[in-house]
N, C-alpha and C positions, 0 to 999 in steps of 0.2 A: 525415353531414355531407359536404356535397361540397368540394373543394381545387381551391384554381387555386395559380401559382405568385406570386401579391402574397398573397390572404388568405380569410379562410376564413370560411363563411357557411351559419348552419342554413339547411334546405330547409322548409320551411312548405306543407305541402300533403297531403291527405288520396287521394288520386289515385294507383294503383299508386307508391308510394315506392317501392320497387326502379326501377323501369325510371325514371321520374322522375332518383333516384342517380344512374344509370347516364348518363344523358343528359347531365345535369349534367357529372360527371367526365370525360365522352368530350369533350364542349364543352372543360373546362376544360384538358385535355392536347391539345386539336388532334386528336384522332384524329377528321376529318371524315367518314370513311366509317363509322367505328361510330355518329357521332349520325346520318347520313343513313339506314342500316339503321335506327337506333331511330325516326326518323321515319315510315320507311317501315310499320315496323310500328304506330304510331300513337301513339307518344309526345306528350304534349302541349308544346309549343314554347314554350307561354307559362307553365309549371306552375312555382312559386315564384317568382313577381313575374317571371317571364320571364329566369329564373338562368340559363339556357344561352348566353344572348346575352349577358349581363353578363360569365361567366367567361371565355368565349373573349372577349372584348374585352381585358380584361384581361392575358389571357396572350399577347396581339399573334397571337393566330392566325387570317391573314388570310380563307385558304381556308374555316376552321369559320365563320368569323364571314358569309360572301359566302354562303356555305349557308343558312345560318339566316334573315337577311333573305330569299332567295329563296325560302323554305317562310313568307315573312310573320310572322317575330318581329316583336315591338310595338317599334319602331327608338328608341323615345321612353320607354319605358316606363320607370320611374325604378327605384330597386337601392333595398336597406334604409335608405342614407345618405342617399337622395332624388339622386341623381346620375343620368341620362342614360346611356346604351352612351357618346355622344357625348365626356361632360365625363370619362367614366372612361379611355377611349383615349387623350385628352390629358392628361390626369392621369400615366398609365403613357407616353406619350411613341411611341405608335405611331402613325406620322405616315402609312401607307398605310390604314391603319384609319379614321383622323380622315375621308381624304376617300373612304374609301369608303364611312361613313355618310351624308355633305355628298351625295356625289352620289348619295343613295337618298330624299335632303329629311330628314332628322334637322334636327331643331331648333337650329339655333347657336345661339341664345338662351334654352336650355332651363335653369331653376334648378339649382340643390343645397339643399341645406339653409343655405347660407351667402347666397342669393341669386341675384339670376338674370347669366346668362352664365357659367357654372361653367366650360365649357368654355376658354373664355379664360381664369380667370381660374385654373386649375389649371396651365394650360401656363404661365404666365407666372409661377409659386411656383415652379415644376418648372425651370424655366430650359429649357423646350425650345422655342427659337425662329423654329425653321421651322415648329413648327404652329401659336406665336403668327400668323407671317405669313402662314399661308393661312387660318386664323380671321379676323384681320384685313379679307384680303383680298375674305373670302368675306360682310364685312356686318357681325361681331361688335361689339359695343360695349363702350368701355372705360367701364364702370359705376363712380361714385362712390362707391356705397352709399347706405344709407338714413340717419335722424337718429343714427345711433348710426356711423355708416361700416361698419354689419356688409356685411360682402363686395362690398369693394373692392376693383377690379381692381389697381389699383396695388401696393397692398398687401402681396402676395406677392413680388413682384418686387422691392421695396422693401424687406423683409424679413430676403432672402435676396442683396442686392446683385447683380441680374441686372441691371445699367447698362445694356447695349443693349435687352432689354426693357424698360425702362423708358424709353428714346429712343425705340421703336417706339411703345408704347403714348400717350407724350404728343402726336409729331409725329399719330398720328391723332386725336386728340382736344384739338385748342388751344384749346378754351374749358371744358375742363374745368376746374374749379377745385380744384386743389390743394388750398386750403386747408380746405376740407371735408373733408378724409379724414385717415387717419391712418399716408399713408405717409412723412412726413417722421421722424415718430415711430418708425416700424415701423425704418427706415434707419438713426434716429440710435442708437437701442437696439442695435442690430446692428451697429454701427462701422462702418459701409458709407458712408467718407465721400467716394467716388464718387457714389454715389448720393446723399444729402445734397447735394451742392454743384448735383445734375442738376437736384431737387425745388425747391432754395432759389431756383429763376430763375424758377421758377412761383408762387413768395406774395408776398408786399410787406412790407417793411419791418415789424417790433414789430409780424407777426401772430400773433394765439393761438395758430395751428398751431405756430409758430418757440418758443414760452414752453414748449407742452407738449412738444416735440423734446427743447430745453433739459431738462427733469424728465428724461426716460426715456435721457438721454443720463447725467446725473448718476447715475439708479440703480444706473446697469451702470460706471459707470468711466472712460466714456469722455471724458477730457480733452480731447483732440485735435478729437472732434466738438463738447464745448462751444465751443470757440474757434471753430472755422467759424459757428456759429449766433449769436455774439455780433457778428462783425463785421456780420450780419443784423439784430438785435437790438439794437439802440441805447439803448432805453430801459432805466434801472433800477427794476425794478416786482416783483410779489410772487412772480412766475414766478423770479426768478433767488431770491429766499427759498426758493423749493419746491422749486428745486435743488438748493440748500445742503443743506435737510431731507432730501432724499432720496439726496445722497452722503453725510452723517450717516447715516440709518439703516441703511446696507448697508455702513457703516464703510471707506468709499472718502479716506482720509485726504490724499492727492496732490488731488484732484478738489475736494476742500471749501476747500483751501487754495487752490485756484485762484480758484473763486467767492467767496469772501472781498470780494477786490477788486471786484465788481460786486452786491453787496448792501449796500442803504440800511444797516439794521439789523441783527447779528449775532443778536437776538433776535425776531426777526420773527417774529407770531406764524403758526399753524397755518391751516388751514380748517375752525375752531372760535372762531379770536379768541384762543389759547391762549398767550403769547409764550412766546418760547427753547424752542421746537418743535426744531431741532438740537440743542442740546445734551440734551435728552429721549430723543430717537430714539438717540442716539449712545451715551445712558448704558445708555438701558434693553436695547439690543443687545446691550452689553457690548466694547463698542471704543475701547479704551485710550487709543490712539493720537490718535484723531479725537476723542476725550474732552479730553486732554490741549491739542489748537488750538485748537479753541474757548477753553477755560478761557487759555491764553496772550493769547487775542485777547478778553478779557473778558467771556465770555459772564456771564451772571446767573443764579448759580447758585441764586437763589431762584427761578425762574421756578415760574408755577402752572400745573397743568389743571384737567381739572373736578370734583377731589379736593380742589382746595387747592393753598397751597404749597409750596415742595423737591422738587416732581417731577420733577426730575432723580435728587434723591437718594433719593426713595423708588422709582422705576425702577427705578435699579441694585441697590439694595437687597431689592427683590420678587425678582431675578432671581438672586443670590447673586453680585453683580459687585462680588469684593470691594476688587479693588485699583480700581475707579473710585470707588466708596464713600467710601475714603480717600482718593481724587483731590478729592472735591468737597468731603470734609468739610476737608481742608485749606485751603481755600478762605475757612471760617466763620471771625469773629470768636470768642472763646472764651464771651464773653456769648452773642452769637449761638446760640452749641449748647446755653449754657445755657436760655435760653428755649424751645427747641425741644421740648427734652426733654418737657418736659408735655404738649407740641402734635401730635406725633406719636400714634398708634395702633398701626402699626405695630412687634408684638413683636420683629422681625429687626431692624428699621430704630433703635430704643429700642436697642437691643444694642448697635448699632454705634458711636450717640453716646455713650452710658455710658463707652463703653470708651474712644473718645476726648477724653471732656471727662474723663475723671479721669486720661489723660496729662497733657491738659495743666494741670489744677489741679497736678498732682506735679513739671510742669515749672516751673510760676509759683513752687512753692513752692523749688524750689529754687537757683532765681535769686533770689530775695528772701533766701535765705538762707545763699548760697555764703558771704559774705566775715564772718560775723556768729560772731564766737567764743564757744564754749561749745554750740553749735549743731552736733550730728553731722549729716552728710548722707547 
């Protein structure tokens, strides 16, 4: 197996494998004059997908790499990942490499596996932004992505809060449309509320991109980016529920108490039709806390899914979440547990109410019969 100094990659070829290694690993450490002997003596240049050109790319070695084009390595030829020499040099941040493929005609708009314009759209995850601006410069395009936004230019950038690529990439592309991709999402997930507020000037008003922001900003915690995105988001609709649901289930307890104040319904249901989808999520995670807000702010702790009812209580119950258990069942009327009893299947979940309905039968009986003489307690 030959080694560069980022990563490592069988050689696939049936062709003197020795000297092929050899070639390989001479590439991969720069030693230019050993792969130029190995050429000399008739190594094959393009043997394992054209690995010699790949690894010195990789390893920023300028000289090995200006060899190899000039003995006609396949400039374009794509690496195991489906990557270009091109998108692998911007990737790795070697910005004399980038244009010394540019000026041999390498593809700037050559794919990866994520789609096409890899080149750009690596430099720009990577945050290295002078080879964004001669990619730029040199014709690249800031790609949208397809119906799914797989390999979005923006996106990396967005990710990873590189604010000034992300100012390069919009001012060359002002009719892009933001709101097709999923880098407001990508930005609000990553608390990168530089970026956020960059993206927010390219959508309009209670767009769908801004609802799904909203979720992914709730999953991770971030407060600070939900309040950017609401003063965006004006409307109260099922997207700030989906927030709610999803600072519930990752038991973001500060975050759900925020959105509180901007959901219709504290019971809203799922995307199934399911109501009191947070307080579900919350129990069956086992988050106490975030258990406990809802229940103050009345959630319905009968809520069903596609089990039935008390699926809050059978959640926490499946999961051995014992003190939420006793969060909810303190919740029920004592009739209430009583009827239940039968109605449940659930051998753990039968446990829990047994135990608690013959508290509190023991409790009733003995308020009925504190003051009553003749009667031990």
């Amino acid at each position: 197996m030959a080694t560069t100094g980022y990563r490592s990659k069988p050689i696939k070829t049936d062709e003197e494998p020795e000297t092929v290694e050899r070639l390989i690993e001479a590439a991969a450490s720069g030693l230019t004059e050993t792969v130029r002997q190995l050429l000399d003596a008739g190594a094959d240049i393009h043997a394992a997908d054209n690995a010699a050109l790949h690894h010195a790319t990789w390893g920023g070695h300028f000289e090995t790499v200006k060899l190899l084009i000039d003995r006609d390595a396949s400039i374009d030829a794509p690496d195991e990942d489906g990557g270009a020499p091109l998108c692998n040099a911007a990737w790795a941040g070697h910005k004399k490499i980038v244009e010394l493929l540019l000026d041999n005609h390498a593809d700037i708009h050559a794919p990866n596996c994520e789609g096409p314009e890899a080149a750009l759209r690596q430099a720009s995850r990577c945050g290295h932004i002078e080879i964004v601006m001669l990619l730029l410069e040199k014709g690249a395009r800031v790609y949208a992505g397809d119906e799914e936004s797989c390999g979005c230019v923006l996106c990396g950038a967005a990710e990873n809060g590189h604010v000034s690529i992300l100012e390069l990439l919009l001012a060359s592309a002002p009719d892009l449309a933001v709101s097709q991709t999923f880098a407001l999402s990508k930005a609000a997930a990553n608390s990168h509320s530089r970026a956020v507020k960059l993206l927010l000037t390219r959508v309009n008003d209670n767009d769908e991109v801004v609802g799904l922001a909203l979720v992914a900003a709730a999953e991770n915690g971030h407060t600070r980016i939900i309040k950017l995105l609401l003063h965006k988001k004006t409307a109260i609709d099922e997207n700030n529920a989906a927030a709610l649901q999803a600072a519930a289930r990752f038991g973001h307890t500060e975050t759900a108490r925020f959105l509180l104040d901007y959901v219709g319904d504290i019971d809203e249901p799922d995307d199934w039709g399911h109501p009191g989808a947070a307080l579900r999520e919350a129990s069956g995670n086992g988050h106490v806390e975030t258990v406990t807000l809802l229940l103050d702010h009345n959630a319905d702790v009968h809520c069903e899914d596609e089990d039935g009812p008390e699926a809050a209580l059978r959640a926490a119950a499946r999961c051995s979440h014992s003190e939420i258990v006793a969060l909810l069942l303190g919740k029920y009327e004592t009739h209430e547990l009583g009827a239940i009893r039968s109605a449940v299947t659930e051998p753990e979940l039968q446990e829990y109410i047994n135990v608690e309905y013959k508290k509190r039968l023991g409790q009733a009986f003995r308020e009925a019969t504190r003051n009553q003489p003749g009667i031990e307690i």
